[in-house]
C-alpha positions in Angstrom: 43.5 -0.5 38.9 43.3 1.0 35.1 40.5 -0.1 33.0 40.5 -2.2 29.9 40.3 -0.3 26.7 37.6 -1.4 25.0 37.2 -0.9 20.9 33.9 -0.2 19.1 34.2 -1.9 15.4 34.7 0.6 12.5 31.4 0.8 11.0 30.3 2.7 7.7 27.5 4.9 6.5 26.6 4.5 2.4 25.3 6.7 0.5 24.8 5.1 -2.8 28.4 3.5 -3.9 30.1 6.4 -1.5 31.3 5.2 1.7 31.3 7.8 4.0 32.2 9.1 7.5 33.1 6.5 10.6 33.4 7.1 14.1 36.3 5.0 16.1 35.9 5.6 19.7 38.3 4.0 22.6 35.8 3.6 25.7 37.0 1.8 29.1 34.6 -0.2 31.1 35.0 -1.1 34.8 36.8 -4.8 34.3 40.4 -4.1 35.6 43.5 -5.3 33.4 46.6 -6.3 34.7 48.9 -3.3 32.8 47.7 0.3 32.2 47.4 0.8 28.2 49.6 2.3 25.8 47.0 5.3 25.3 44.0 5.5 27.2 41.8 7.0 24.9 38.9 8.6 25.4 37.2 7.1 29.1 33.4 6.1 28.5 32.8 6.7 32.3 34.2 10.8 31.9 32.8 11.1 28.4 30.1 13.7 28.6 28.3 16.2 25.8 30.5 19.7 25.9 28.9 22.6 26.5 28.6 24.0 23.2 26.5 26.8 24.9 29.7 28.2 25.8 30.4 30.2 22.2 33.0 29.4 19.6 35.7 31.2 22.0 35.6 28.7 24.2 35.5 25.6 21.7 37.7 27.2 19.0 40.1 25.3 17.5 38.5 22.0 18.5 36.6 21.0 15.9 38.3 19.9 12.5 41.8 19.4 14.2 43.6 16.3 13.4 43.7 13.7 16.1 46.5 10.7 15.8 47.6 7.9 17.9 45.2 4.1 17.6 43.4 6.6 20.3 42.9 9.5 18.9 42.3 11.7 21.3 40.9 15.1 21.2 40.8 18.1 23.2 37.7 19.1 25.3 35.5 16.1 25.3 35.5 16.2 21.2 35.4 12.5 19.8 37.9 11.5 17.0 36.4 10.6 13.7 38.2 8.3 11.6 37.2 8.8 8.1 37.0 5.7 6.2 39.6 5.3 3.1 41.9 7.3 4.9 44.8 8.0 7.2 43.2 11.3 8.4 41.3 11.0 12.1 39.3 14.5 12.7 38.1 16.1 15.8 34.2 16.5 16.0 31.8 17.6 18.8 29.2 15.4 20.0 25.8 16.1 20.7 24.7 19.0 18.5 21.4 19.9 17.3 21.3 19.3 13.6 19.4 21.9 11.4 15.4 21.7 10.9 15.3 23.4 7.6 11.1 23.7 7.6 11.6 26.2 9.9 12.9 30.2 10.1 14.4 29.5 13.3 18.0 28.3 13.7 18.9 25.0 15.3 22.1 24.2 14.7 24.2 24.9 17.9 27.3 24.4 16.8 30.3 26.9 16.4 30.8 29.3 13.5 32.2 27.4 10.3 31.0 24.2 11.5 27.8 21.8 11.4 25.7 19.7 12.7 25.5 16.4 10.9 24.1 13.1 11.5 25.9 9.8 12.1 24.9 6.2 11.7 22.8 5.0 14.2 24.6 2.2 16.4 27.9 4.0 16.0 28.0 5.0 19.4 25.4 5.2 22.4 27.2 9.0 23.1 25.8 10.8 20.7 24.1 10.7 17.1 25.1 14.2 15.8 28.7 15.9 15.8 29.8 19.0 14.7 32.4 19.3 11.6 33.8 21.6 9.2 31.9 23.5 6.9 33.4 23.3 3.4 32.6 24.1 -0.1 33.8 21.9 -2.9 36.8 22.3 -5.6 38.8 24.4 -3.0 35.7 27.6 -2.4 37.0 26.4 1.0 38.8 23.5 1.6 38.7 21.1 4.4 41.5 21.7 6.9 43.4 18.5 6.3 44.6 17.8 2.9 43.2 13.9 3.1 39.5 15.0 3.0 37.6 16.7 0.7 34.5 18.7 0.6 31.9 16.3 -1.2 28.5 18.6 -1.9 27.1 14.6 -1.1 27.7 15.6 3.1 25.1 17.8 2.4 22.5 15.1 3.0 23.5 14.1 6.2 23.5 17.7 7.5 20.5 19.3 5.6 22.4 22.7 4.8 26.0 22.9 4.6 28.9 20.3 3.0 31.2 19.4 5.2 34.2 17.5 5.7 33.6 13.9 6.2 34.7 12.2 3.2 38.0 10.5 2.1 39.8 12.6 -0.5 40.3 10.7 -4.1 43.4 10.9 -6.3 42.1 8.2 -8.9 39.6 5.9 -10.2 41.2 3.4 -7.8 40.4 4.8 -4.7 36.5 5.1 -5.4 35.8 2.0 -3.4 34.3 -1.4 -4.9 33.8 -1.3 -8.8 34.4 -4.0 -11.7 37.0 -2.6 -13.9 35.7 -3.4 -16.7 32.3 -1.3 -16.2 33.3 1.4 -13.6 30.5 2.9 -12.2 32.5 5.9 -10.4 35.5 7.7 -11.0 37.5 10.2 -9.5 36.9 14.2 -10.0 40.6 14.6 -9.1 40.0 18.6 -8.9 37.8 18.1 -6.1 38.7 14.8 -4.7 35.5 13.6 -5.0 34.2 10.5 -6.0 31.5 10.9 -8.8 28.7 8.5 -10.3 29.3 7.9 -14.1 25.5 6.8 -14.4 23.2 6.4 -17.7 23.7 8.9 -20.8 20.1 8.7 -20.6 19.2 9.3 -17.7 18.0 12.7 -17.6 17.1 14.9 -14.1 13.6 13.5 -12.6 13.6 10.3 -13.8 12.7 7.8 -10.8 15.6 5.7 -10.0 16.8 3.3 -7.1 20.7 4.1 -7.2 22.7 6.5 -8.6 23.8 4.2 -11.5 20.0 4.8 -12.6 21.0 8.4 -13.2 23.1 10.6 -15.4 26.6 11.1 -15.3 27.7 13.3 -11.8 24.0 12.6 -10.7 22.4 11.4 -7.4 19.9 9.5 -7.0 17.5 11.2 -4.3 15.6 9.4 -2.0 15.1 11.8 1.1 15.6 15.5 1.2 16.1 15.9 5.1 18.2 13.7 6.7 17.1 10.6 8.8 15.3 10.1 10.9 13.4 13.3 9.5 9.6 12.7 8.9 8.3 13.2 5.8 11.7 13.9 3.5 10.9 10.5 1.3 11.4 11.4 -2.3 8.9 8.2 -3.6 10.4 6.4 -6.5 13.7 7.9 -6.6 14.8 11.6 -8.1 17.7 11.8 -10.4 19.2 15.3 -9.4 22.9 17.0 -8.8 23.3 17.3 -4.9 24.6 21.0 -4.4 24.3 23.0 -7.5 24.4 25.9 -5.8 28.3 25.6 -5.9 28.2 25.1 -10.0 31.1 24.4 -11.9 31.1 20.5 -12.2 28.0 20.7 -10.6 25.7 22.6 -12.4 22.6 21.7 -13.3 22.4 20.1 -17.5 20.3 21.1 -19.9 16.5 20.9 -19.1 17.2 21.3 -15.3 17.9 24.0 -12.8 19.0 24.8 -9.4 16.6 25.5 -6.4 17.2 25.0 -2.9 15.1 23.7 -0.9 13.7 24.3 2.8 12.8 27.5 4.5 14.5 30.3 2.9 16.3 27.7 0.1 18.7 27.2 2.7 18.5 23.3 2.4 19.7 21.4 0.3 20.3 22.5 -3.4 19.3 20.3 -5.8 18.3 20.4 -9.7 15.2 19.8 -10.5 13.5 18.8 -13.9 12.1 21.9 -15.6 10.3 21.3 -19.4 6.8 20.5 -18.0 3.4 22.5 -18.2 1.7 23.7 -15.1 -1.0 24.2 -17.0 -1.9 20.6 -18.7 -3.4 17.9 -17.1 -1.2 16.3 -14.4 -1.4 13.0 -16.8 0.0 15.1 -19.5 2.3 17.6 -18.2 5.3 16.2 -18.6 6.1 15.3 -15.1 6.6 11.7 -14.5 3.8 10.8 -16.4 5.2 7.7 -16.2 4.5 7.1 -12.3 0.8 8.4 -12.0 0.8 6.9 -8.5 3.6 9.3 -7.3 3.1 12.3 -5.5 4.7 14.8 -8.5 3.0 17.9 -9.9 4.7 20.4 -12.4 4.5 24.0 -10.7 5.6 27.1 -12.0 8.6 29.0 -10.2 9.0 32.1 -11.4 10.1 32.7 -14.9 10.6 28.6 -14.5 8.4 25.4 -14.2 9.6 22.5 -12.3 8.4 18.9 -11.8 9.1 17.5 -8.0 7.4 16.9 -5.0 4.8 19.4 -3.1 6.6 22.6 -3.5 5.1 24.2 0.0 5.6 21.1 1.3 8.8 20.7 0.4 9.6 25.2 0.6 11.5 25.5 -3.0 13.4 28.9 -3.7 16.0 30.1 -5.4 19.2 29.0 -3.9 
């Protein structure tokens, strides 16, 4: 009696105009099949978390490895994550604790040079979380196959640390859905990351509700903790550069500047809008005075002032 292999759909997380990270899994249920498959896959009724209590010795090499086949299987109970745009199927490990970055303590459980990092909910009943490759962008330390690339975006869905879940770019092309004839992304071909072109404009701060509200390279913010994360709504949209810290193509532009945020700054890094006065009336400080209704207060950092949300709240520092 072998089982019938079973496929869950490809399915896609967005971030904006990015499309992101997608799990394929091969599960087997208990309706027999009159031939045993090509490739098994992995078996829903032997899938359990790994142990990842058991230290990177144990679970090194596992994560960030490529896995082939329609299967794509992967050693020790890791799952096979087939990045969307792309040829490349990496190894992952289910069932991690992603990163609370309120806190001093540290959560992620997952092995050296990797991280925690949330997928889609309804991708799979297995798991939410897997564990993938740390990275940093325009090759401070590249993904492990040459068809991803290390988008400071990734960021978001792990709370700390890029990593490497996103289809690498080569050109304009190969930035998903656009019209031609007003591209709204293009193609950072150093990086391999796909960037927003946005408003001239548009500076850092201003409220948006995409990143084609904001300025070129810009993101429009609208949680800074990953879901399902309480209280990480940014209201009305932020227009910021996800993971200056890195700099290069992604430093902050004039009138902004980097700060991390979370316990420690070791959450995201964003930019935030600087040119306001602490010391005005909040009507009149420069700081979305615009959007009275919005919880945004100028506060002085430092040598710096920035406009953004509750900074205890929220733990800005220095990245």
């Amino acid at each position: 009696m072998w089982p019938m292999v079973i496929r869950a759909p490809a399915c896609a997380l967005r971030l904006g105009w990015k499309t992101v990270a997608c799990l394929l899994l091969a599960a087997c249920a208990a309706t027999p099949s009159a031939a045993p498959p090509v490739d098994a896959g992995v078996r829903l009724d032997a899938v359990r978390l790994p142990d990842l209590a058991l230290g990177d010795s144990a679970l090194s090499g596992v994560v960030g490895s490529a896995c082939g086949g329609d299967a794509g299987v992967c050693p020790r109970q890791a799952l096979c994550l087939r990045i969307v745009g792309s040829e490349s199927r990496i190894c992952g490990l289910p069932g991690c604790t992603r990163e609370d970055v309120t806190t001093a303590r540290r959560e992620d459980n997952c092995p050296t040079q990797t991280a925690c990092t949330v997928l889609e909910a309804g991708q799979t009943t297995l798991s939410t979380t897997a564990c993938l490759p740390v990275c940093a962008p325009a090759g401070g330390a590249p993904c492990p196959l040459p068809t991803l690339s290390c988008d400071p975006l990734s960021a978001l869905r792990t709370g700390t640390s890029a990593v490497c879940d996103t289809a690498r770019c080569a050109a304009d092309a190969d930035c998903g859905d656009r019209n031609p004839a007003t591209p709204d992304v293009r193609c950072d071909a150093d990086a391999g990351v796909c960037r927003n072109l946005g408003r001239i404009a548009a500076a850092v701060g201003s409220p948006c509700q995409a990143s084609g509200d904001c300025g070129p390279g810009q993101h429009c913010l609208t949680r800074w903790l990953p879901a399902p994360a309480a209280g990480s709504d940014v209201p009305g949209g932020y227009c910021t550069v996800v993971g200056c810290r890195w700099g290069g193509s992604w430093s902050c532009p004039a009138g902004s500047a980097c700060f991390g945020l979370g316990s420690g700054g070791s959450g995201l890094s964003v930019c935030l809008a600087g040119g306001c006065d602490p010391r005005a009336d909040p009507a009149g400080d420069g700081c979305r005075d615009n959007t009275p209704a919005q919880p945004y207060v100028c506060f002085p950092i430092g040598a710096r002032s920035a406009c953004w949300l509750d900074p205890a709240a929220t733990q800005v520092a220095s990245p």
